[in-house]
N, CA, C and O atoms as a CHARMM CRD file, in Angstrom:
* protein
*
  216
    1    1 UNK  N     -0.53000 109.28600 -47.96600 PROA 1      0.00000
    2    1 UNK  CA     0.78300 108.89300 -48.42500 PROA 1      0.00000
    3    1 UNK  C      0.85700 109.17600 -49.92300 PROA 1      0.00000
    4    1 UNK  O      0.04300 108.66100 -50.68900 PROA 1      0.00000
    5    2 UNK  N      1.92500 110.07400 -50.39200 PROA 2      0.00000
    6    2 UNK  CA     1.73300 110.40500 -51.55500 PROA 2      0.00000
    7    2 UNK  C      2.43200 108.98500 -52.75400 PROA 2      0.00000
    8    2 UNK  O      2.41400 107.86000 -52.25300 PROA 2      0.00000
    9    3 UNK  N      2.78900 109.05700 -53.68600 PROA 3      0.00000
   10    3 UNK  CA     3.24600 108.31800 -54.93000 PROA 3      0.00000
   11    3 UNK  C      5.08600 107.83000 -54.86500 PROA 3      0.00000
   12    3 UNK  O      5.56000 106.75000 -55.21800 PROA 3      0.00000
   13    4 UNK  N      5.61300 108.68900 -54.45800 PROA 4      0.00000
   14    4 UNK  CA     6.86700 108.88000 -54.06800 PROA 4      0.00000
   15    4 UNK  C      6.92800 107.88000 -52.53800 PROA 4      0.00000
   16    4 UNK  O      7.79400 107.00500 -52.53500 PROA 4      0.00000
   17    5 UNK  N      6.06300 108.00200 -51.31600 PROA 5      0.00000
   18    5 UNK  CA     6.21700 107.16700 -50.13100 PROA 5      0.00000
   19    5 UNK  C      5.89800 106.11000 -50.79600 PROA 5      0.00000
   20    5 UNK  O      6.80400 105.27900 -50.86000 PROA 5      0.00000
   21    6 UNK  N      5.03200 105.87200 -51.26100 PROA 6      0.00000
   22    6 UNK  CA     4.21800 104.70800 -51.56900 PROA 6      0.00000
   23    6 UNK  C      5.30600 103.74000 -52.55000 PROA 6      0.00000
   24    6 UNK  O      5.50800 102.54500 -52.33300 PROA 6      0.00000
   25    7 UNK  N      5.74300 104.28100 -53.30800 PROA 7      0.00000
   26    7 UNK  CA     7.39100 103.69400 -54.46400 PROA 7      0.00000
   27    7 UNK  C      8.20800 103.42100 -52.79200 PROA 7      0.00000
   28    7 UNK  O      8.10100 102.28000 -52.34200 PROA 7      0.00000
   29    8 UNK  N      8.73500 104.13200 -52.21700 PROA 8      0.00000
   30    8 UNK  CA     9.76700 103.76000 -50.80400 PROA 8      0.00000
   31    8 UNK  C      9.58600 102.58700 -50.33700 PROA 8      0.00000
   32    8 UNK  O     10.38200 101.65200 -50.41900 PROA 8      0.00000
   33    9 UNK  N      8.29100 102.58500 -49.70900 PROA 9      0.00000
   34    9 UNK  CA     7.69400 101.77700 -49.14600 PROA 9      0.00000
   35    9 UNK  C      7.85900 100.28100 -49.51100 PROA 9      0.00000
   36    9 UNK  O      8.41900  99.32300 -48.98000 PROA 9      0.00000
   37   10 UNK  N      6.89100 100.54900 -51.02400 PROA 10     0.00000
   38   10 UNK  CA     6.94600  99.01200 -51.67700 PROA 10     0.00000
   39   10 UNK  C      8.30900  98.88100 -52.16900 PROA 10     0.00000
   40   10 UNK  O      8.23900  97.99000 -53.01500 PROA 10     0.00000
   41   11 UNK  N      9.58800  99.31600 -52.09200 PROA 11     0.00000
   42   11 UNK  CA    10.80100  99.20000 -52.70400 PROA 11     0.00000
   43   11 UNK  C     11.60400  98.54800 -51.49000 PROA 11     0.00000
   44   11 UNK  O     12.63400  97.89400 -51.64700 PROA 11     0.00000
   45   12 UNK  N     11.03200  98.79700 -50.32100 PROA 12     0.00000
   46   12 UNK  CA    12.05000  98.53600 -48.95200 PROA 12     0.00000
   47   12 UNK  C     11.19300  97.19300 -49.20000 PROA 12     0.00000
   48   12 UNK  O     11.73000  96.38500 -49.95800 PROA 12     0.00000
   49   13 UNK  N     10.19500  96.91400 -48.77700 PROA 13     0.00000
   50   13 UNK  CA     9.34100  95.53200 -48.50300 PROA 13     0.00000
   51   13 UNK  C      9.87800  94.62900 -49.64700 PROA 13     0.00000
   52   13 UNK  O     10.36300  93.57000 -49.24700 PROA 13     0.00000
   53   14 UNK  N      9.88900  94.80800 -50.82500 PROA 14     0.00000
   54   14 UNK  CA    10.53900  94.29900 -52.13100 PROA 14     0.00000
   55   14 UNK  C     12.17100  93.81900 -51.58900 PROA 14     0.00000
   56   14 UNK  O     12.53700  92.70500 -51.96300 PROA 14     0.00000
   57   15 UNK  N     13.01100  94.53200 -50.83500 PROA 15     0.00000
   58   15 UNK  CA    14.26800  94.05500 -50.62500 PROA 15     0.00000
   59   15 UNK  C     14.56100  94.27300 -49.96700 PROA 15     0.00000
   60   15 UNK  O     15.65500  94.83500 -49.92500 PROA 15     0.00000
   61   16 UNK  N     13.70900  93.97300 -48.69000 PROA 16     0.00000
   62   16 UNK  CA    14.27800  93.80600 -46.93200 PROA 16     0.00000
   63   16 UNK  C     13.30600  92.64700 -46.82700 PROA 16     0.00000
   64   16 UNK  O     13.66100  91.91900 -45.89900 PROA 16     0.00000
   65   17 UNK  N     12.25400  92.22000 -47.40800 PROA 17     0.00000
   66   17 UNK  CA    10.82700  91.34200 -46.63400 PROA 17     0.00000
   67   17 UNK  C     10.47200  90.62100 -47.53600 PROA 17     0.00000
   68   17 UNK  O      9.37300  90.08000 -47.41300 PROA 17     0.00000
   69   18 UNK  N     11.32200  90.35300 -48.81300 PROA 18     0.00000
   70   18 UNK  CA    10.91800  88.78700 -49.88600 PROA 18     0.00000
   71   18 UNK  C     11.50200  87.68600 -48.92300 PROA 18     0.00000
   72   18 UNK  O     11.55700  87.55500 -47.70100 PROA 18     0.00000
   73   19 UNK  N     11.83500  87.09000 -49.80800 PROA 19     0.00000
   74   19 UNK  CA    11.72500  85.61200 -50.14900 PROA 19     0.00000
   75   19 UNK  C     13.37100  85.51400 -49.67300 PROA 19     0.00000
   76   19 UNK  O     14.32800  86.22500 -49.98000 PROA 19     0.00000
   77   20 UNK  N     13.27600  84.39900 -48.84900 PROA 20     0.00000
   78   20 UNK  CA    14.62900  83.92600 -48.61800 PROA 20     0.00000
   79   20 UNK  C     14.97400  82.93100 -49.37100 PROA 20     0.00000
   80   20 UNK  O     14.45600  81.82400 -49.22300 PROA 20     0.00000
   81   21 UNK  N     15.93100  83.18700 -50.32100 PROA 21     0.00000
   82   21 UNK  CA    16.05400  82.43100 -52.13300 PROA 21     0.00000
   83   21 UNK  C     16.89500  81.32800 -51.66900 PROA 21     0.00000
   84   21 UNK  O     16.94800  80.47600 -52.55600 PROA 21     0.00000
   85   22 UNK  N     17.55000  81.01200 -50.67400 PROA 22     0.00000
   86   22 UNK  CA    18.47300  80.13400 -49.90100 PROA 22     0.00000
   87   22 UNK  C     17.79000  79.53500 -48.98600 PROA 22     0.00000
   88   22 UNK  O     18.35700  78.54600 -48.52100 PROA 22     0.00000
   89   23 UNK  N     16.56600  79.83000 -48.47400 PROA 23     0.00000
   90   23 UNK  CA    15.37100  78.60200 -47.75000 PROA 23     0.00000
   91   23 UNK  C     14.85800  77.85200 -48.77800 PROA 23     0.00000
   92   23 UNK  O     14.66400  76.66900 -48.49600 PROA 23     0.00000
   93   24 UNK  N     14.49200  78.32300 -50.26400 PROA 24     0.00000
   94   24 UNK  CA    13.65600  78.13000 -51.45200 PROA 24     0.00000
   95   24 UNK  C     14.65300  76.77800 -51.94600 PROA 24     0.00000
   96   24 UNK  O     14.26000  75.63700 -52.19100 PROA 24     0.00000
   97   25 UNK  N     15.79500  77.20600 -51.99100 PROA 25     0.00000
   98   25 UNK  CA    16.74500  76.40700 -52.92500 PROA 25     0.00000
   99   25 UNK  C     16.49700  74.98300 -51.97700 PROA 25     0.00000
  100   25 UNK  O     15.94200  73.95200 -52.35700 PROA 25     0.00000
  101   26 UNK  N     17.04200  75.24400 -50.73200 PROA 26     0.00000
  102   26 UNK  CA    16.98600  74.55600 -49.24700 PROA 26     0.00000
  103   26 UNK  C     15.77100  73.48600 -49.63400 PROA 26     0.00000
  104   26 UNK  O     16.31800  72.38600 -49.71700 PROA 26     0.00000
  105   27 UNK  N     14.27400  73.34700 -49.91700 PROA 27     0.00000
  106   27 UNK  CA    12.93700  73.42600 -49.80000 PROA 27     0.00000
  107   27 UNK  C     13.44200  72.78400 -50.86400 PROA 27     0.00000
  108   27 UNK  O     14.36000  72.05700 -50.48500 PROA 27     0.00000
  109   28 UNK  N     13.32200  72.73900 -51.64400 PROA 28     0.00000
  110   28 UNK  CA    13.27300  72.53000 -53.37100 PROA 28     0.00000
  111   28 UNK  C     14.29300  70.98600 -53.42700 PROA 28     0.00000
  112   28 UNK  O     13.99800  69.91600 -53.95900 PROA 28     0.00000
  113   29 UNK  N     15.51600  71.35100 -52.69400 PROA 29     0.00000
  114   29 UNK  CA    16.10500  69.75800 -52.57000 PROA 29     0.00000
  115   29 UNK  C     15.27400  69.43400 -51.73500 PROA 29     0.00000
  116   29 UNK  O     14.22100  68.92000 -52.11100 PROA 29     0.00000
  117   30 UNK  N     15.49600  69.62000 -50.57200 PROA 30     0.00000
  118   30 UNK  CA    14.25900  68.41600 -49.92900 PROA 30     0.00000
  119   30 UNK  C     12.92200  68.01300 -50.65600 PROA 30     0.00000
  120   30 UNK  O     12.72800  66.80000 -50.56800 PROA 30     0.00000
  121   31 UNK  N     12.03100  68.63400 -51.29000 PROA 31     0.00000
  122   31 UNK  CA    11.18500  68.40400 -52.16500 PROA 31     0.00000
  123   31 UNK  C     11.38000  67.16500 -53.21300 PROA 31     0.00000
  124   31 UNK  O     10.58800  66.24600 -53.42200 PROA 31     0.00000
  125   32 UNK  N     12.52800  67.37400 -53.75500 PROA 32     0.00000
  126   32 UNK  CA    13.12200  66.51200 -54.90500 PROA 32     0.00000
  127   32 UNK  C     13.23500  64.92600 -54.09600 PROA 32     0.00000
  128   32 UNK  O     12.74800  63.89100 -54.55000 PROA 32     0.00000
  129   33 UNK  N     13.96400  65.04300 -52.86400 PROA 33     0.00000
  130   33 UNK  CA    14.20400  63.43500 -52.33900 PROA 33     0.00000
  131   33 UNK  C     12.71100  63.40500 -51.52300 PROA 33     0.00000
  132   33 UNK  O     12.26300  62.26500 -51.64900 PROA 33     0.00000
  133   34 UNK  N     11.87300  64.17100 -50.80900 PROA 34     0.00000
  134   34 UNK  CA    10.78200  63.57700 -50.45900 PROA 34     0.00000
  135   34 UNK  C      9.38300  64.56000 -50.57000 PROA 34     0.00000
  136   34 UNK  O      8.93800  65.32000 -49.70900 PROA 34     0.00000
  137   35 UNK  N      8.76400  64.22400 -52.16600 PROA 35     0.00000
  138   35 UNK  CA     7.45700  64.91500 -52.15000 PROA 35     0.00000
  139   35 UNK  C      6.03600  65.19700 -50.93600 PROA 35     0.00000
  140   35 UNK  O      4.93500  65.74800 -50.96700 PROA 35     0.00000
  141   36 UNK  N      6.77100  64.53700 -50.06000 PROA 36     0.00000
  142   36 UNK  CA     5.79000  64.74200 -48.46600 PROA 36     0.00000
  143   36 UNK  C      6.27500  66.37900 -47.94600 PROA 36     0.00000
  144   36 UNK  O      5.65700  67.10100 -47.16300 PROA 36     0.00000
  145   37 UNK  N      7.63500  66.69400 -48.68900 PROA 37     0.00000
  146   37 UNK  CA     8.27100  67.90900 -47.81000 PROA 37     0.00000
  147   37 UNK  C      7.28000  69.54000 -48.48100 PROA 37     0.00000
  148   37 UNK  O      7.38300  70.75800 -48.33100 PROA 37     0.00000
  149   38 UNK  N      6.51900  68.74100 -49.11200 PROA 38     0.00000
  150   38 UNK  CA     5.77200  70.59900 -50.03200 PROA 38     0.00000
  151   38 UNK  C      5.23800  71.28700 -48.90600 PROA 38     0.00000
  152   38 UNK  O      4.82200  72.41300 -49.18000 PROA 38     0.00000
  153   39 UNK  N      5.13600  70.95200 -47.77200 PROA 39     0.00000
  154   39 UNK  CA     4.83100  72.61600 -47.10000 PROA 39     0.00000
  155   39 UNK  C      5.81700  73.34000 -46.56300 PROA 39     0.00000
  156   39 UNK  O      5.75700  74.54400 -46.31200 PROA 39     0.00000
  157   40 UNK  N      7.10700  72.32700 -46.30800 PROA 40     0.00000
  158   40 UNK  CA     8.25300  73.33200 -46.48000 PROA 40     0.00000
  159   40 UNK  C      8.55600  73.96500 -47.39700 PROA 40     0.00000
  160   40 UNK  O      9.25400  74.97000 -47.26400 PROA 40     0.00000
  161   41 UNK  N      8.09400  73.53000 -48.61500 PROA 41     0.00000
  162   41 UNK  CA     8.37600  74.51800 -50.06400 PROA 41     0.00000
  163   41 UNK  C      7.58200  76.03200 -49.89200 PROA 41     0.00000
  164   41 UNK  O      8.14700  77.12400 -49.83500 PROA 41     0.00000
  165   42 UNK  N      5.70900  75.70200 -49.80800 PROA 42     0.00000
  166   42 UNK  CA     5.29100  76.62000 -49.30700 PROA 42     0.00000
  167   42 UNK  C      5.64300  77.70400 -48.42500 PROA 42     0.00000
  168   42 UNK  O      5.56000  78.91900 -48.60200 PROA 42     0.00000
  169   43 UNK  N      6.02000  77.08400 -47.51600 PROA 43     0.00000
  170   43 UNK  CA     6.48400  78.17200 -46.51600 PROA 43     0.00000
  171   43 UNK  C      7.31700  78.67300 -46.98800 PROA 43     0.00000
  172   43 UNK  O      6.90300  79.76800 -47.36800 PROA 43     0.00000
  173   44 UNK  N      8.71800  78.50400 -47.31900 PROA 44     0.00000
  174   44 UNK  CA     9.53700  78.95900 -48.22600 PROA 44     0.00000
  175   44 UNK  C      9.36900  80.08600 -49.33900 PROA 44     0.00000
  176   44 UNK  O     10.15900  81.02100 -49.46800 PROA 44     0.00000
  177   45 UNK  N      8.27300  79.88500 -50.10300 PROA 45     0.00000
  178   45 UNK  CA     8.15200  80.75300 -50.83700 PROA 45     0.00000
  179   45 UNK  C      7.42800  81.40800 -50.52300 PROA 45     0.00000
  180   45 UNK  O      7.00900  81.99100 -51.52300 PROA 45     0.00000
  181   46 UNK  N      6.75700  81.86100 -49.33800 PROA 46     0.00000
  182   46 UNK  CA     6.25800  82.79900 -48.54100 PROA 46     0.00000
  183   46 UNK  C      6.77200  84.21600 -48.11100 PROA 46     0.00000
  184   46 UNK  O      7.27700  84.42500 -47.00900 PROA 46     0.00000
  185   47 UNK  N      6.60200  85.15200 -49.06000 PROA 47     0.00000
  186   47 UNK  CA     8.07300  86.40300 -48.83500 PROA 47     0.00000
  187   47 UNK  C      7.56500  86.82100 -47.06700 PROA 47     0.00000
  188   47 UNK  O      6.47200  86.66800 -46.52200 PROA 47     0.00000
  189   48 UNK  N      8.54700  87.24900 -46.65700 PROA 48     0.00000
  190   48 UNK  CA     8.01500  87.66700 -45.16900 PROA 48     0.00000
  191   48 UNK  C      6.94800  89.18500 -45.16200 PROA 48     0.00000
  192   48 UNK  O      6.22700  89.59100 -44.25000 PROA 48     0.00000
  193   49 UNK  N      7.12300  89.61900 -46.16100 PROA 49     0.00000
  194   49 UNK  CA     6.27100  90.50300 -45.96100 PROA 49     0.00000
  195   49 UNK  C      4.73100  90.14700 -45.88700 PROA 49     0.00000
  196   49 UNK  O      4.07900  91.18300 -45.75600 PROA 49     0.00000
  197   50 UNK  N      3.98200  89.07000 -45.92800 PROA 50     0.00000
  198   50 UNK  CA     3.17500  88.38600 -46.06000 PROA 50     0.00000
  199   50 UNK  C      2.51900  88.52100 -44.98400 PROA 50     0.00000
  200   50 UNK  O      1.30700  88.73700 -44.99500 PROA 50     0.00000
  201   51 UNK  N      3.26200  88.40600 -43.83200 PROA 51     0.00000
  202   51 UNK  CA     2.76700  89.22400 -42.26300 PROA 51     0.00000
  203   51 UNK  C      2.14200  90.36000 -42.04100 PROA 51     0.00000
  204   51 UNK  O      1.26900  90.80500 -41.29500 PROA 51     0.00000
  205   52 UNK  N      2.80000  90.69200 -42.85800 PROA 52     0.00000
  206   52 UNK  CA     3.05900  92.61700 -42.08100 PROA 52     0.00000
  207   52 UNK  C      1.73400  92.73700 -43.07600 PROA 52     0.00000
  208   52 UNK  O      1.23800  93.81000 -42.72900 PROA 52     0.00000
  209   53 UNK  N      1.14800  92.34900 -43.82500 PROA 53     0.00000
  210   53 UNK  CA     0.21200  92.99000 -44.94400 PROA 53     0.00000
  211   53 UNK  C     -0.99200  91.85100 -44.25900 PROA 53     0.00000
  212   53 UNK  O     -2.03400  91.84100 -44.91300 PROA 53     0.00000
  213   54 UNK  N     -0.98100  91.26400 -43.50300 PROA 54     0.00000
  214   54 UNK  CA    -1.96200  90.29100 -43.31400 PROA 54     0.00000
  215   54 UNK  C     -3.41800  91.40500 -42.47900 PROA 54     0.00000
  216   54 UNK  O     -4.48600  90.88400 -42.15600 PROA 54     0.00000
């Protein structure tokens, strides 16, 4: 895979397979009213590409 796929590649995963910034926000209030909720935060800030590279 040359330099050019490799830029594609990590450019699609970058903005098809981050972070859903509206689960995060989501996560982050619940966090605020109950500090028991941090692995929903975690998960949250888990970009989905996190899979696919596992």
């Amino acid at each position: 895979m040359g330099a050019n796929e490799r830029s594609e590649v990590i450019s699609f995963l970058s903005k098809d397979y981050a972070v859903d910034h509206e689960k995060i926000k989501n996560a982050i209030t619940k966090y605020e009213k109950n500090q028991q909720a941090f692995p929903d935060l975690t998960i949250a800030t888990k970009p989905h590409y996190y899979d696919l590279l596992k």
